[in-house]
C-alpha positions in Angstrom: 16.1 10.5 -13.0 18.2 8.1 -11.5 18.6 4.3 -12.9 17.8 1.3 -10.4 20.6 -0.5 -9.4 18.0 -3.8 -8.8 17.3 -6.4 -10.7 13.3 -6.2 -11.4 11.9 -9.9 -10.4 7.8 -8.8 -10.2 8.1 -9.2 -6.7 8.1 -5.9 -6.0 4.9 -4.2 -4.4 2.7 -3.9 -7.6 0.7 -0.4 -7.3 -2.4 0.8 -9.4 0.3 3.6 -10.9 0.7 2.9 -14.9 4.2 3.8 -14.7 6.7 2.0 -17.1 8.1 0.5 -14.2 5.1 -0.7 -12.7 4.4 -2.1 -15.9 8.0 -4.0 -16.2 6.8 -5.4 -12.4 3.7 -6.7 -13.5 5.0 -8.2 -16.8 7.6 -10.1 -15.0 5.1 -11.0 -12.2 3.0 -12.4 -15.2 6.4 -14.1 -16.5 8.0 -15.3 -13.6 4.9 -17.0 -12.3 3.6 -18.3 -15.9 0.3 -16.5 -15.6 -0.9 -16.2 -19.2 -4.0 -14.1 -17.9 -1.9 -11.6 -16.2 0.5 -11.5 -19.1 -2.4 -11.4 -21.6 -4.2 -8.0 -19.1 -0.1 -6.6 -19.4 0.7 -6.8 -22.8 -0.8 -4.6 -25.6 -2.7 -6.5 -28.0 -1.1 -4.7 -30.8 1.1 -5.8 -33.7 2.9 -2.4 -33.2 4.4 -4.3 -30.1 7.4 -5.8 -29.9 9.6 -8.0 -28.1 13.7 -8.8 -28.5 15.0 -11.6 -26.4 18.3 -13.7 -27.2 16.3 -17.2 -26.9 13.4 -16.4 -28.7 14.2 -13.8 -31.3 11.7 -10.7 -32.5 7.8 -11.6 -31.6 5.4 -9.1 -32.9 2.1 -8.7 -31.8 0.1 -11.1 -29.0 -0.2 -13.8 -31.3 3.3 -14.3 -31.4 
């Protein structure tokens, strides 16, 4: 395994593979373009998921 080097924008070509890293493209895709839908169709609407970011803090779960 080698680590990319690239930042990941969700510009990339997005494939049909459900790789983690086509799943990172799509998030930030969904993210980058404001696209609740997409993001909603990425994200695992689970409150076992969980998401750290230095703004924002810990969300749990979709509703979050």
């Amino acid at each position: 395994m080698h680590p990319i080097q690239e930042a990941v924008t969700g510009r990339e070509g997005q494939g049909c593979s459900s790789s983690p890293y086509q799943a990172l493209v799509q998030f930030y895709c969904a993210f980058n373009s404001s696209d609740m839908k997409m993001m909603s169709e990425n994200w695992a609407q689970s409150d076992d998921i969980a998401m750290d970011n230095p703004l924002g803090g810990i969300k749990r779960g979709w509703t979050e």
